[in-house]
VOPAGU-2260 file (C-alpha; in pm, 1 decimal, decimal comma):
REM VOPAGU-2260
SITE   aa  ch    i         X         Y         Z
SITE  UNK   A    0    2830,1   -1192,2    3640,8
SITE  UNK   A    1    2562,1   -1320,5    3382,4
SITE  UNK   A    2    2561,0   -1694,4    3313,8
SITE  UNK   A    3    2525,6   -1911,1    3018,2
SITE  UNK   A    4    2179,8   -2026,8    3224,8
SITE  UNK   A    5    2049,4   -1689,8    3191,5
SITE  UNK   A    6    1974,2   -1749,0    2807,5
SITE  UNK   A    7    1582,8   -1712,4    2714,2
SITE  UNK   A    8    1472,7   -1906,5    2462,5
SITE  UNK   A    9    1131,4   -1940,5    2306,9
SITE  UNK   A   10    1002,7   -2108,3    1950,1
SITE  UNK   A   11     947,4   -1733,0    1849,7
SITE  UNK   A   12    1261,4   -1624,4    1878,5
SITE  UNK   A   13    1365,0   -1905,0    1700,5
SITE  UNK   A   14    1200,6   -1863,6    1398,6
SITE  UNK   A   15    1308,4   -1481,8    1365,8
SITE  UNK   A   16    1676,2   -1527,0    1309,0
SITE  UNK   A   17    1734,1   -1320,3     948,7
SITE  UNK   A   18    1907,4   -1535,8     732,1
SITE  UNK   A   19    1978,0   -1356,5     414,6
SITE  UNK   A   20    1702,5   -1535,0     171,3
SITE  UNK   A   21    1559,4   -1490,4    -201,2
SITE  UNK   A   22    1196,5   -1418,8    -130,1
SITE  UNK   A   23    1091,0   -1244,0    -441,9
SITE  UNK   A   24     944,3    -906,1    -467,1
SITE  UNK   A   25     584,4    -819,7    -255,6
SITE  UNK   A   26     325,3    -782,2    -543,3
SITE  UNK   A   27     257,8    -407,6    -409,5
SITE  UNK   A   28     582,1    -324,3    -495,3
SITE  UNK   A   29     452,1    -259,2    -839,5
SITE  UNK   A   30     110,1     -85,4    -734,6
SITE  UNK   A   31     333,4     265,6    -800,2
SITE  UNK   A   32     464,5     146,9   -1149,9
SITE  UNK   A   33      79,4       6,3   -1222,4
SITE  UNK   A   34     -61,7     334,5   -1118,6
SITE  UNK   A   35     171,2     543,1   -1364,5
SITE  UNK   A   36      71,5     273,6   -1657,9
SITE  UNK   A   37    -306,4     298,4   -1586,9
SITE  UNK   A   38    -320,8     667,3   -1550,8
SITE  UNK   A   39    -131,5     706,4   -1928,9
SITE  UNK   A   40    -364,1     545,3   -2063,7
SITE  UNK   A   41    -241,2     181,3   -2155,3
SITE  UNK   A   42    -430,7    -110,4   -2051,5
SITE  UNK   A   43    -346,6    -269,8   -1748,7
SITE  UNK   A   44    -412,5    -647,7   -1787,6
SITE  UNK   A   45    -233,0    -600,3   -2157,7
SITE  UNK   A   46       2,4    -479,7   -2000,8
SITE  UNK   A   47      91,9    -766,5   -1704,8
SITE  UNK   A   48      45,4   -1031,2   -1971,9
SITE  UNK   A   49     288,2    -865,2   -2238,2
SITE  UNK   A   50     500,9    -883,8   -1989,4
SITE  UNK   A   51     465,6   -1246,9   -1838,4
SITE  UNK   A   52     281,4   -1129,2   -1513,6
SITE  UNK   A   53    -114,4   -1237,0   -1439,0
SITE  UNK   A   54    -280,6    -960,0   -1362,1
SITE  UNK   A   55    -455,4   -1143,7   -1138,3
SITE  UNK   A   56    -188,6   -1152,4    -938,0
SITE  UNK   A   57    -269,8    -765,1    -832,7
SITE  UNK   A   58    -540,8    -865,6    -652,4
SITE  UNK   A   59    -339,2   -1064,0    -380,1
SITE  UNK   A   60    -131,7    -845,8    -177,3
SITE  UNK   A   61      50,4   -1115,9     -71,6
SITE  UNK   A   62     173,5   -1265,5    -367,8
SITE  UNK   A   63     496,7   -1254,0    -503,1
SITE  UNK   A   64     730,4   -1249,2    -789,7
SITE  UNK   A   65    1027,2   -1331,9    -864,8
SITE  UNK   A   66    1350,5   -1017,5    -914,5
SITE  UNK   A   67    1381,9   -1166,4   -1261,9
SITE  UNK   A   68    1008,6   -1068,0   -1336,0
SITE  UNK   A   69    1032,5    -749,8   -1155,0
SITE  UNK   A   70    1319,0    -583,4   -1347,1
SITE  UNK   A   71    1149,9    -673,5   -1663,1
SITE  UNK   A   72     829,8    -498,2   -1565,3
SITE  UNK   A   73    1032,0    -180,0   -1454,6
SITE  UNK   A   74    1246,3    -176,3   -1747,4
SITE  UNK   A   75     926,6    -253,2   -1984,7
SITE  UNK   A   76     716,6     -19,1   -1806,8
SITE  UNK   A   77     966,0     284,7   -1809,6
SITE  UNK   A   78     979,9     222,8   -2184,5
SITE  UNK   A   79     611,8     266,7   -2259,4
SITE  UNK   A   80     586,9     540,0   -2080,0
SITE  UNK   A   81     936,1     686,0   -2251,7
SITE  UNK   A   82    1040,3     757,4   -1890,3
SITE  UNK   A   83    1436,4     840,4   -1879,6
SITE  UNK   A   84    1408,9     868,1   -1536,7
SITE  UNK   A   85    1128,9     642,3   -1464,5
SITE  UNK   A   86    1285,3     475,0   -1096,0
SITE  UNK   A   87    1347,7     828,4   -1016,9
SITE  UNK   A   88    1032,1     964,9   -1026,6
SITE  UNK   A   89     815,2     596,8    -918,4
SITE  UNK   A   90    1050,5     669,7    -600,4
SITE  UNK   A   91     952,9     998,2    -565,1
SITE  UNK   A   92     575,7     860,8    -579,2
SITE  UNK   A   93     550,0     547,3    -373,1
SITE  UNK   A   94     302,9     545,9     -82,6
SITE  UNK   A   95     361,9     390,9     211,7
SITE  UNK   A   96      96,6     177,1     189,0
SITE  UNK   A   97     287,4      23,0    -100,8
SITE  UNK   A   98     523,6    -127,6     115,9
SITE  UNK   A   99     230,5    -338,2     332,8
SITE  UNK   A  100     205,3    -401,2     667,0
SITE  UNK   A  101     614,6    -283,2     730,6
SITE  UNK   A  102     467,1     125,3     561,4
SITE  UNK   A  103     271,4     110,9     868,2
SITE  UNK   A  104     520,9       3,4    1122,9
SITE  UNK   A  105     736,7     285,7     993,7
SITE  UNK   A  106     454,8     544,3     991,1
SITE  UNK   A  107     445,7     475,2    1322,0
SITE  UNK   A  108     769,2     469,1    1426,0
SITE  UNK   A  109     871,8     744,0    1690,0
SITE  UNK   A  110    1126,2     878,6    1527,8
SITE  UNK   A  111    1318,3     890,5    1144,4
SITE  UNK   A  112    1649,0     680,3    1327,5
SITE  UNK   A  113    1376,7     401,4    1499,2
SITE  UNK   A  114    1178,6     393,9    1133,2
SITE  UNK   A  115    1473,3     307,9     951,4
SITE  UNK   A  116    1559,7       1,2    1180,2
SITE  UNK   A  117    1242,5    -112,9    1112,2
SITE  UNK   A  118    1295,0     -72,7     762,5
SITE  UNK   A  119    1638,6    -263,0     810,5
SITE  UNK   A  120    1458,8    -532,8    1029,1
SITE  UNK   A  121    1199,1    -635,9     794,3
SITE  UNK   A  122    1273,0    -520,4     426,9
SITE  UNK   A  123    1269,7    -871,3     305,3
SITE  UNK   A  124     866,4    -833,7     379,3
SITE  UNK   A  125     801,5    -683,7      19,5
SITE  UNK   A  126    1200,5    -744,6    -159,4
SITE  UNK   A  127    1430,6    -948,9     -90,1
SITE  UNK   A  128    1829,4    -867,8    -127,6
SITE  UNK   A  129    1849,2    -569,6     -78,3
SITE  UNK   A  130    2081,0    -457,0     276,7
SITE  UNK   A  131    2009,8     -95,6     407,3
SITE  UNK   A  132    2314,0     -21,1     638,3
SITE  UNK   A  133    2334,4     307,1     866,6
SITE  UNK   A  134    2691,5     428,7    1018,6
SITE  UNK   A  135    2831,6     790,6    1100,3
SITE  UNK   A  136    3119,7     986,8     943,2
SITE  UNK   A  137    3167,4    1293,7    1157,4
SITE  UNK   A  138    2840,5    1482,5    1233,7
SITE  UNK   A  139    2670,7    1260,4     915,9
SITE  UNK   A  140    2423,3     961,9     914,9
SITE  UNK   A  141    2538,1     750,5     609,4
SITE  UNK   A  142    2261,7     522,3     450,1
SITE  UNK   A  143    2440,4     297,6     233,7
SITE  UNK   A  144    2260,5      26,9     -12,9
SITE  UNK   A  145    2379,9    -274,8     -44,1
SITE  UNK   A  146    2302,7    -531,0    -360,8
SITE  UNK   A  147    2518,1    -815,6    -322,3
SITE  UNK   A  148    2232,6   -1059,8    -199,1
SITE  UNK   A  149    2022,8   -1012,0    -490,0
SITE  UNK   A  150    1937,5   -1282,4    -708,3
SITE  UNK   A  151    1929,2   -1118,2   -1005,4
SITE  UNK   A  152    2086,0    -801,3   -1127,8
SITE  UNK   A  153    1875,5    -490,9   -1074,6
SITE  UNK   A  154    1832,1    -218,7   -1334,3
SITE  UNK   A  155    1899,4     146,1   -1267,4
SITE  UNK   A  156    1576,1     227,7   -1262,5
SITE  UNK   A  157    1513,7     -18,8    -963,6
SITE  UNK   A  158    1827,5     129,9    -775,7
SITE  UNK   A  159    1710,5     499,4    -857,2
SITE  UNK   A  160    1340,8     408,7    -718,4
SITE  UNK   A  161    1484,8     280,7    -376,2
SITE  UNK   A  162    1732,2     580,1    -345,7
SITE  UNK   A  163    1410,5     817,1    -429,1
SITE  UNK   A  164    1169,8     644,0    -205,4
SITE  UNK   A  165    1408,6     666,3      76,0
SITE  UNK   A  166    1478,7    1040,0      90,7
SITE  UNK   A  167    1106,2    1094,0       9,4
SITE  UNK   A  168     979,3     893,1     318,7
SITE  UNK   A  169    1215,5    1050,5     532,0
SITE  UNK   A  170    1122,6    1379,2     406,0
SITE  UNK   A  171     704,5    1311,1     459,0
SITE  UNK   A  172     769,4    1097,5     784,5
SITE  UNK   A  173     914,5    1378,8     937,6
SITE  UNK   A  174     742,9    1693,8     766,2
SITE  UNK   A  175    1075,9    1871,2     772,6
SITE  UNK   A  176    1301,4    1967,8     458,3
SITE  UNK   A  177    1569,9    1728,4     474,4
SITE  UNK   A  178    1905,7    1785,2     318,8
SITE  UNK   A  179    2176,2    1544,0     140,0
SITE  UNK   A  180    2475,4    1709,1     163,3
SITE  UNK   A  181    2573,3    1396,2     -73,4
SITE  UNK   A  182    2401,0    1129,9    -282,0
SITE  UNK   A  183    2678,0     858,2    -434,5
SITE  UNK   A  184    2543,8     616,2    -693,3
SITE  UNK   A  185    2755,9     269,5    -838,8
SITE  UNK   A  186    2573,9     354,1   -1196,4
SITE  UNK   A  187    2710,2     555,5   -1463,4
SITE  UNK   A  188    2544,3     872,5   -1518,6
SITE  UNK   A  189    2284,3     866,1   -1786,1
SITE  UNK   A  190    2184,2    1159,0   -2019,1
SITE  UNK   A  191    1976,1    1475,5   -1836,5
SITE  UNK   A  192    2182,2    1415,2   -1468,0
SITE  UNK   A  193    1975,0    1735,0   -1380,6
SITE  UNK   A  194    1661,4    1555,0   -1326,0
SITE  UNK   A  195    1827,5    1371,6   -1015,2
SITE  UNK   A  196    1900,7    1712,8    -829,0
SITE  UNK   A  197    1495,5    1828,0    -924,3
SITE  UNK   A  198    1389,2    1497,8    -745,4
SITE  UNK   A  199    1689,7    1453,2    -472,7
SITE  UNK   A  200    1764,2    1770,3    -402,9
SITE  UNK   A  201    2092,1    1726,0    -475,0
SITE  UNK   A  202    2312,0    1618,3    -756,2
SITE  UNK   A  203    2427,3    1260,3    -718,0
SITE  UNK   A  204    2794,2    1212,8    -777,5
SITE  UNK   A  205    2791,7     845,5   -1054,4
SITE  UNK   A  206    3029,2     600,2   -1071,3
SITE  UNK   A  207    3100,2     556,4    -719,6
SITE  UNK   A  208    3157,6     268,8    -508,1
SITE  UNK   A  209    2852,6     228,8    -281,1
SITE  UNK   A  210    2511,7     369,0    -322,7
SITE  UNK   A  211    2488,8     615,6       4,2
SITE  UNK   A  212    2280,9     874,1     140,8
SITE  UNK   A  213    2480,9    1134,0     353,5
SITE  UNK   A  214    2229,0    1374,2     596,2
SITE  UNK   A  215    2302,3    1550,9     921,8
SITE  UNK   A  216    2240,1    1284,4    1218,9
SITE  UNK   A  217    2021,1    1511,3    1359,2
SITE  UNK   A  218    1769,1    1393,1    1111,8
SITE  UNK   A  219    1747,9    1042,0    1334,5
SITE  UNK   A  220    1597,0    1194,5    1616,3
SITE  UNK   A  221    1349,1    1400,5    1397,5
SITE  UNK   A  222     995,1    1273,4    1525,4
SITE  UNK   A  223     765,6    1106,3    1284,5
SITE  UNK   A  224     422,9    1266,4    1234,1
SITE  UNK   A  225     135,6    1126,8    1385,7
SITE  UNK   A  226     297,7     868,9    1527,1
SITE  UNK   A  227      56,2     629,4    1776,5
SITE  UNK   A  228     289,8     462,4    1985,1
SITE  UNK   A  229      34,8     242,2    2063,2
SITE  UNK   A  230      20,0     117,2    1717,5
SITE  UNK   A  231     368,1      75,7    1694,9
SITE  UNK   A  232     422,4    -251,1    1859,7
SITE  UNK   A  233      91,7    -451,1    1699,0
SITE  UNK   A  234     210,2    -321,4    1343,7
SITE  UNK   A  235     559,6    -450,9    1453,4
SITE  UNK   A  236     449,3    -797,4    1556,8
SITE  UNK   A  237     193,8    -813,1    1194,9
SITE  UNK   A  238     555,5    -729,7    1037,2
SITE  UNK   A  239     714,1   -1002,5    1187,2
SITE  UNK   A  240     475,6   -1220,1    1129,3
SITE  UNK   A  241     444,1   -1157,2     765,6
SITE  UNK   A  242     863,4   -1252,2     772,6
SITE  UNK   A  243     789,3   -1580,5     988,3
SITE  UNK   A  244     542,8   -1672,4     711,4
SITE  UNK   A  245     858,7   -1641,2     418,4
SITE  UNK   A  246    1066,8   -1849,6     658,6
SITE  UNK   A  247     819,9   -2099,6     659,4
SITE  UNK   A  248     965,7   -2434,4     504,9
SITE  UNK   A  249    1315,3   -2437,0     636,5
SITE  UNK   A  250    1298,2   -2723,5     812,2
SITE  UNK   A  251    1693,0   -2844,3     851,2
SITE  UNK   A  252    1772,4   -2490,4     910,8
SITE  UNK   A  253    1519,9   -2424,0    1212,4
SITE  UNK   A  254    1653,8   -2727,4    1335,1
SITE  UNK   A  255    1974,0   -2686,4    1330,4
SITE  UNK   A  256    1938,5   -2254,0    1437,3
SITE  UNK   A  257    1793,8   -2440,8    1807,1
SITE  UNK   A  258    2043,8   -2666,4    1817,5
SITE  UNK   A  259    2351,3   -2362,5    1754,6
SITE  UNK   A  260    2090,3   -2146,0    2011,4
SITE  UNK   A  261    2147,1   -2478,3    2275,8
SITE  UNK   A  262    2508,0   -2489,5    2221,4
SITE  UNK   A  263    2536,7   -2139,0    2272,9
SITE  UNK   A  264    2491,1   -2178,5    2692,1
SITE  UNK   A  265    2817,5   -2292,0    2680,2
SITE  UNK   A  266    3020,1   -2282,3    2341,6
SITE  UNK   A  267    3032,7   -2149,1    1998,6
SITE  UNK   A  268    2984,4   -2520,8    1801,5
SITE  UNK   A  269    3174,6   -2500,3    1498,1
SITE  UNK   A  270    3057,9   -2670,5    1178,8
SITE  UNK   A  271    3222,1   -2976,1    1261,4
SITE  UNK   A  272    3026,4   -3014,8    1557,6
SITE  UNK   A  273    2712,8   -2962,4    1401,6
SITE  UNK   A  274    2750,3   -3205,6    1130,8
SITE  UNK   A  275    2865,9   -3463,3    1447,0
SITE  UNK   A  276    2542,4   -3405,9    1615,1
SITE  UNK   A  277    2319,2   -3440,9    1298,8
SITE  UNK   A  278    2507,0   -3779,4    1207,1
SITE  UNK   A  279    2564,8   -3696,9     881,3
SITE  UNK   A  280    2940,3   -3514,8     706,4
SITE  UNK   A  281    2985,0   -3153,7     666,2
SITE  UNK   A  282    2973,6   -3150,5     293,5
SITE  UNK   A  283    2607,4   -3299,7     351,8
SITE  UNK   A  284    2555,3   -3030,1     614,0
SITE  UNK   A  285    2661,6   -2750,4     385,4
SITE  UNK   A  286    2456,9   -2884,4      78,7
SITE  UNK   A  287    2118,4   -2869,9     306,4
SITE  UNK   A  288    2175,9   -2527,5     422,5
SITE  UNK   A  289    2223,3   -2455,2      48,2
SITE  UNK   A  290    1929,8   -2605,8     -36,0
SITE  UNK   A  291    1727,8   -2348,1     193,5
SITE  UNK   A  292    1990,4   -2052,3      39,9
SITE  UNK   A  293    2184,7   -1993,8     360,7
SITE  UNK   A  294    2523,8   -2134,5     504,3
SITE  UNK   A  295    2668,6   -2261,7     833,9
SITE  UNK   A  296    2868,8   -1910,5     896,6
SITE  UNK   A  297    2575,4   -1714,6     761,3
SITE  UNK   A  298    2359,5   -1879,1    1008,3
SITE  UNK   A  299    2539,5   -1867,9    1296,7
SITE  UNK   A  300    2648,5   -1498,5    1265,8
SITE  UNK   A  301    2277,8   -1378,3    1205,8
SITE  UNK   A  302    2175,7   -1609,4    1530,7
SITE  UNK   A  303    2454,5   -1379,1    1726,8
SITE  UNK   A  304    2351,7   -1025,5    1546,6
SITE  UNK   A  305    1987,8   -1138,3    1697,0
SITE  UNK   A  306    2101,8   -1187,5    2010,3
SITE  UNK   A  307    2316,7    -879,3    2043,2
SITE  UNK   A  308    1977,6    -662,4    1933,2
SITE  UNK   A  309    1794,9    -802,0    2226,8
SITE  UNK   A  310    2052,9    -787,5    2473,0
SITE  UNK   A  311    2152,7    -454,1    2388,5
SITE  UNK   A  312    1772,5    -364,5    2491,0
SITE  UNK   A  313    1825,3    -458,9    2809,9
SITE  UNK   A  314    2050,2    -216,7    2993,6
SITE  UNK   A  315    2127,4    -399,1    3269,7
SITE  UNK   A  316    2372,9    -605,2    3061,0
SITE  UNK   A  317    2693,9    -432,7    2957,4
SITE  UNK   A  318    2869,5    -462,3    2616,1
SITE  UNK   A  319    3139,8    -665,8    2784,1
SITE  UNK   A  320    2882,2    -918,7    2918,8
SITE  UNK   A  321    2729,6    -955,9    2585,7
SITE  UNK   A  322    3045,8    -991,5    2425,1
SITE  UNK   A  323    3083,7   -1308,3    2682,5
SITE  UNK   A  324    2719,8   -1427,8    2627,2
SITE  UNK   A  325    2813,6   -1418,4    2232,9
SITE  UNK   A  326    3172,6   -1607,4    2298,0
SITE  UNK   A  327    3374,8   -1363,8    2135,1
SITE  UNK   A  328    3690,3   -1367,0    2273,5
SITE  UNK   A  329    3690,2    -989,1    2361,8
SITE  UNK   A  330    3514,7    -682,4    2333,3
SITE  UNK   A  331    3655,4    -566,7    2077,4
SITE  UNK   A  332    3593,2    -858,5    1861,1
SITE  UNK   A  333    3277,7    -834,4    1929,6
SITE  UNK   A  334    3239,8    -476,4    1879,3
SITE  UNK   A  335    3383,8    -477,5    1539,4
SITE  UNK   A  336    3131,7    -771,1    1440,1
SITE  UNK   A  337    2827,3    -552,3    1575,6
SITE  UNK   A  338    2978,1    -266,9    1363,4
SITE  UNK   A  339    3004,9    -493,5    1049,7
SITE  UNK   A  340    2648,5    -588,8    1111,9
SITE  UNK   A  341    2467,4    -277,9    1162,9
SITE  UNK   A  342    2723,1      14,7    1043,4
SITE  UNK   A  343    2674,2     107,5    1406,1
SITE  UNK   A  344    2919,1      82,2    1747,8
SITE  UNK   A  345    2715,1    -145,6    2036,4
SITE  UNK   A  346    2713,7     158,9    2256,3
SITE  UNK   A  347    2604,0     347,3    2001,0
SITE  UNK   A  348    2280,0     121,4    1880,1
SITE  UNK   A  349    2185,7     102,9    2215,3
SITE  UNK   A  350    2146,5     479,5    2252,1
SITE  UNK   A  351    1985,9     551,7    1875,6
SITE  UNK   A  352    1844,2     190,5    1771,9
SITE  UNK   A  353    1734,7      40,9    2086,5
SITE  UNK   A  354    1470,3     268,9    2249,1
């Protein structure tokens, strides 16, 4: 039997609990789009400033902007350039070295499955919002994008650059043809659809209701090239540390995440309990977390998701003793949470996401 005692805590730990938070858009997400600008010909710097961006700004690879800004640069850019299909083909384009310090933890990555959970993991690093989710149908790996944390509505061109990039990084990662057997989209279709199936591979189906990628699940344990496993882990920990640095000012809610990481030795503390222990009403409570753009439930469910990925690393704990170390009530509560979190069964995590 494992006991509430067992618990590890540390002040790292702490601080890595992924609330869902607006963080902007990494500056080098728009070293692609700059690229395509410069080599047509138009002027750079005109170009930021026509737009409301400092160009200086391009220098600073860890500056960021806000989604606002960055839809208006895609949308303006894509009409200069009289682009159609101008997310589709920046996708198609992007380096991984425009994605930072998290490009290099995927590059080395052992395999296409344990690349995309670091993508997953640390996302937020260059933008915000967006929620990558893997699950199986059948003998298929689904890759479905979610948008309903964004701050600000994207633009199809942004949601046709992420789809791109994705199949294109999992197609150079692994040096392997990949194929989609589908490709769903939420947007309407726009006019020439048959550009989508000379960059995807496939013909999207429009008007859908998620934004998925469908491939054989083989494709997860496709090994990435050149891989250093060596590198793997520092890259990982510059990643994380990048995240800890866009956490940074949370006060009330690192606070209260050790207090809910205390409680959890012996209870789940509802919201009640935490707004006893603070001294202070629950409507108070609630309007702090807002104020640092996460909630009570939010909180507390990421602090469990974080705790499941670590125990589940550990294979001397079982699902059922997790499910006890999490207080859910039983295992199958808890393994329909895990599933809502990840797309993914515990058991199933443990043998694909955990290695």
């Amino acid at each position: 039997m494992i006991y509430h005692a067992e618990f590890m805590f540390c002040s790292a730990f702490l601080r890595e609990v992924g609330e869902i938070v607006d963080y902007g858009i990494s500056i080098t997400m728009l070293y692609t789009m700059i690229k395509s600008v410069s080599l047509s010909g138009y002027d750079v710097d005109t170009f930021c400033r026509d737009n409301g961006l400092d160009p200086r700004l391009l220098q600073d690879p860890e500056a960021r902007i806000g989604a606002e800004q960055h839809v208006k640069l895609v949308c303006a850019a894509a009409e200069l350039l009289e682009d159609e299909h101008f997310g589709l083909h920046q996708g198609s384009q992007m380096e991984m070295a425009d994605l930072g310090v998290l490009g290099y933890t995927m590059v080395h990555s052992g395999t296409i499955g344990e690349c995309i959970y670091a993508y997953q993991r640390y996302y937020a690093t260059v933008c915000s919002g967006y929620d990558i989710r893997l699950s199986r149908q059948g003998s298929e790996a689904v890759l479905t994008l979610s948008l309903e944390e964004l701050s600000y509505p994207p633009s199809r061109h942004c949601v046709d650059d992420m789809v791109s990039s994705l199949v294109h990084i999992m197609i150079r990662l692994s040096g392997r043809a990949i194929e989609f057997s589908r490709i769903t989209l939420m947007h309407p279709e726009p006019d020439s659809g048959d550009e989508y199936r000379k960059v995807l591979g496939v013909q999207p189906e429009f008007n859908k209701e998620h934004t998925s990628l469908y491939f054989p699940q083989k494709v997860l344990e496709y090994p990435v090239l050149y891989a250093d496993v060596r590198l793997a882990g520092w890259f990982e920990e510059r990643t994380s540390d990048v995240l800890l640095k866009l956490k940074a000012g949370r006060h009330f809610t690192d606070e209260l995440t050790r207090w809910i990481m205390e409680q959890l030795r012996v209870s789940l503390p509802s919201i009640s309990d935490a707004a006893a222990y603070f001294h202070m009403s629950t409507r108070t409570l609630q309007a702090k977390l807002q104020q640092e753009n996460t909630t009570y439930t939010r909180l507390l469910n990421d602090i469990r998701k974080e705790l499941a990925l670590r125990y589940l690393k550990e294979p001397e704990q079982s699902i059922a003793d997790i499910a006890y170390l999490l207080h859910f009530s039983e295992d199958s509560a808890f393994q329909h949470a895990f599933k809502k979190w990840t797309g993914l069964a515990p058991g199933q995590y443990r043998t694909i996401g955990a290695k």
